[in-house]
N, C-alpha and C positions, 0 to 999 in steps of 0.2 A: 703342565707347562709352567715355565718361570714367571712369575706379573711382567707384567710391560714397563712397570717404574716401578723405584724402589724408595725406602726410605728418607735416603740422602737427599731425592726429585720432593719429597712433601718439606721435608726441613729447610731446604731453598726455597720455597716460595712461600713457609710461613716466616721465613728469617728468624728462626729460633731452632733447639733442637726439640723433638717431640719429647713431653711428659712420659713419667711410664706407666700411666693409664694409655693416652695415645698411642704409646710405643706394642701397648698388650693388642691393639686393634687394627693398628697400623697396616701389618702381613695382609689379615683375611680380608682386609677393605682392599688392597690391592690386588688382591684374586680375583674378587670379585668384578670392581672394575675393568680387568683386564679381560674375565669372560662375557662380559657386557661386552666390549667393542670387539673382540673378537667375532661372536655371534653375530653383531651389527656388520661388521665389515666382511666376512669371509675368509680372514687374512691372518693366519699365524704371529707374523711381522717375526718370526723363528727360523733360524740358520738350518734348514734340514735335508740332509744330503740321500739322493735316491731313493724315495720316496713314489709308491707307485699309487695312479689313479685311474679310476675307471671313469671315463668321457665319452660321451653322444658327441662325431661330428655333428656339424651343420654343411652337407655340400662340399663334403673334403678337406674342413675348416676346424679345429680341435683348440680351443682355445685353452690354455694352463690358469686354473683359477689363482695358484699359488703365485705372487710376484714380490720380488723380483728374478725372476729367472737365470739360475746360473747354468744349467747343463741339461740337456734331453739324451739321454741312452739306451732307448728302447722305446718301440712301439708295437705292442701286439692287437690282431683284432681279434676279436671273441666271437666265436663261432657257436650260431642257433644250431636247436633244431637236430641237435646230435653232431655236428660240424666241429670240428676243433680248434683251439684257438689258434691262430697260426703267426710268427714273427711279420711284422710289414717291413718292406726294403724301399729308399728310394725318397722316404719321408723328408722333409726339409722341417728346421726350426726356423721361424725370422729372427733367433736373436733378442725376441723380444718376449711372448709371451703364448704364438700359434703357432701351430706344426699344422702341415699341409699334406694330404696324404689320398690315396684315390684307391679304395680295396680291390675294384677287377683288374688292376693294373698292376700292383704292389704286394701285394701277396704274395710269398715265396710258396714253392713245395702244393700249390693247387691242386687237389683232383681233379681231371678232365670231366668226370661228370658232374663235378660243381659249378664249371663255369658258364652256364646255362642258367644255376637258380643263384648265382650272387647273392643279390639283394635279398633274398630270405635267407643263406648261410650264413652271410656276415652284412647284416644290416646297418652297419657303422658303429658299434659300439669299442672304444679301446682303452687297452690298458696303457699307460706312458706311467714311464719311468722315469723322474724329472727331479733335481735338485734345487732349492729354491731358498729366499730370504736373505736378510741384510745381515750387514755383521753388524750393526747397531740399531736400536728401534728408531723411526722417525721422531724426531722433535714432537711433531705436532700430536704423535701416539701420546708420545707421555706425557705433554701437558694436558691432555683430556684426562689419562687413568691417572695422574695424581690430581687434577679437580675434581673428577667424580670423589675419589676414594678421601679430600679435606673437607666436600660439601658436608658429607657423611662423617667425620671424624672430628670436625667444629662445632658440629648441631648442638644448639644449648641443651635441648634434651632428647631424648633417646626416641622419645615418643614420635613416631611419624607425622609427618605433615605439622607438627606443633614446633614454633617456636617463641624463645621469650627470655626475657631479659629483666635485672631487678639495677635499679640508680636509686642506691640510697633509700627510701621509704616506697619509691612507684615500682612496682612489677606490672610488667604485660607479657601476655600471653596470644598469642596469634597463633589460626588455624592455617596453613599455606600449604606449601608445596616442601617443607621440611624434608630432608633424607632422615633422620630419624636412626633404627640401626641399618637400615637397606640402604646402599648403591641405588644412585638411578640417573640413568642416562638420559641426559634432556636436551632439550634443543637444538641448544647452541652445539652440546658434543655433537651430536648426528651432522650439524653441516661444518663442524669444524672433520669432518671423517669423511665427508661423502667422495672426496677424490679418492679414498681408498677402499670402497667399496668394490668386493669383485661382481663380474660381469654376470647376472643371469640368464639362467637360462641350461645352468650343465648341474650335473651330479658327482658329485667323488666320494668312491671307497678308501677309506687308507687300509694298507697293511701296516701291521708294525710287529 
């Protein structure tokens, strides 16, 4: 996947253009930072079109981790136990980011002698088929992936946790919380994200 900022987002907000020691460091600090908040959030924050996942209702309740949600076009349930997976009809999106769906009801093409054991044939587990993401990342995405990824790419020195500085004849050297060559997601990021945090609680397979 693409970083979530690019180079032009770190040159803004150092108001200069990057050295090309910076500029050789630049890219992989932006990967990095971008699969940092990624993992933290759950969230692509990437334009991707039908795209299928496998989801645990909750109570007829199938919540889309991926947001923001542009399009639902299929909903299969996945059938135990030698059962087959069968198309669901009748599903609703709200438009926003749940599809609602009820399997003894909704299930096309049922065997009559399944509909007796339901809930151990199709225990609610589905596949959706769902298009998702913005056409541009949030602001607040990428003022975190180019702060993580200038913490990391200003550090006086390379060395972790170490930083220091020389004025003329005095040097100091301090032990802290340096980024050093690592990315690292701290605080402030985590509650500058937490509105974009998906919902726990579900699992998703991608295909691709």
């Amino acid at each position: 996947m693409e970083p979530l900022a690019d180079i032009s987002d770190l040159e803004d907000r150092l108001g200069r253009p990057l050295t090309a020691g910076e500029s050789a460091r630049a890219q992989a600090l932006l990967s990095d930072a971008s699969a940092h908040v990624r993992i933290y959030t759950g969230q692509d924050f990437s334009r991707t079109n039908n795209e299928t996942a496998t989801l645990r209702a909750q109570q007829g309740v199938i919540r889309l981790p991926q947001r923001p949600v542009i399009d639902v076009s299929a909903v299969v349930a996945i059938g135990a136990g030698g059962a087959p997976d069968l198309p669901v009809t009748g599903w609703q999106w709200d438009g926003l980011d749940v599809v609602r769906t009820a399997v003894n009801s909704l299930v096309i093409n049922l065997p009559e002698a399944w509909h007796d054991e339901d809930t151990d044939s199709y225990p609610g587990t589905y596949r959706v088929t769902y298009s998702h993401g913005a056409a541009f990342v949030p602001a607040a995405v990428v003022a975190v992936v180019a702060s993580m990824a200038l913490r990391t790419l200003t550090a006086p020195s390379l060395a972790g946790g170490v930083t220091g500085e020389t004025i003329g004849p005095y040097t100091y050297r301090t032990d802290g919380s340096g980024a050093g060559t690592a990315v690292v997601m701290g605080e402030a990021d985590r509650q500058a994200l937490k509105s974009f945090r998906r919902t726990s609680g579900m699992t998703m397979t991608r295909f691709r």
